[in-house]
C-alpha angles and dihedrals in degrees: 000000000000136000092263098038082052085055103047079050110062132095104250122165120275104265088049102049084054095056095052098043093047081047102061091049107031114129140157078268097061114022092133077083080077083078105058088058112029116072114223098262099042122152117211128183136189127163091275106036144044101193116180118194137011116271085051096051083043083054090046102043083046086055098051096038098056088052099056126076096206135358133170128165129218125210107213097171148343137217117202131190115160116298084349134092149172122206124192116202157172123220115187111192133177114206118175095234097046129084097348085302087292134138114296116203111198119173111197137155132228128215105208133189124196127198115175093352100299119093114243097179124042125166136184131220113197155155101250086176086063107036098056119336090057088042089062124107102236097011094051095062093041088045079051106048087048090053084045092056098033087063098048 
């Protein structure tokens, strides 16, 4: 069994085995699904975006998602500690002006907190690098050459 499968597998409490579930098949077609795991007053931050409250993380997820022409997302393992958790995870996306329109691979990791089974924080941890800046025509092979000489 690998490492995913062994995820999907385990016993987590309700609000978190929704959110992994709903996770795995989100999709533009089905962001109502949002509903079913954000409380209403749910903050949710990624290196770009601070978003409070529902409706506007509904509006957000709605404006990344039309623009994609693909997007799932991978859960690789799962820490658990009371209403607390945290999710690492892989989302590979596909978005016509990035990377020639090719496959992108980003690994990344959520910090998630749960009152009365919704979630009402939820942070990403990400590579913003490797999800977009590195993915650009002129930017991606400057971003690389400064990792290249960084690591010598």
């Amino acid at each position: 069994m690998n490492i995913e499968q062994s995820v999907i597998d385990q016993q987590y409490p309700e609000w978190l085995g929704r959110f992994i579930s709903i996770y795995q098949k989100l999709s533009f077609n089905n962001l109502n699904l949002l509903d079913e795991v954000y409380a209403e007053e749910v903050t949710f931050i990624d290196p770009i975006h601070e978003i409070h409250g529902l409706s506007n993380l509904h509006d957000y997820f709605e404006g990344l998602y039309k623009n994609l022409s693909s997007c799932t997302f991978s859960i690789n393992d799962v820490i658990i500690d009371n209403q607390q958790a945290a999710i690492y995870w892989e989302m590979i996306y596909q978005h016509p002006k990035l990377n020639g329109g090719n496959f992108v691979s980003v690994q990344g990791t959520s910090k998630l907190i749960a009152l009365d089974n919704k979630i009402i924080y939820h942070r990403d941890y990400l590579d913003l690098g490797a999800m977009l800046y590195e993915q650009l025509p002129l930017i991606g092979k400057l971003i690389h050459w400064i990792k290249v000489k960084a690591a010598q």
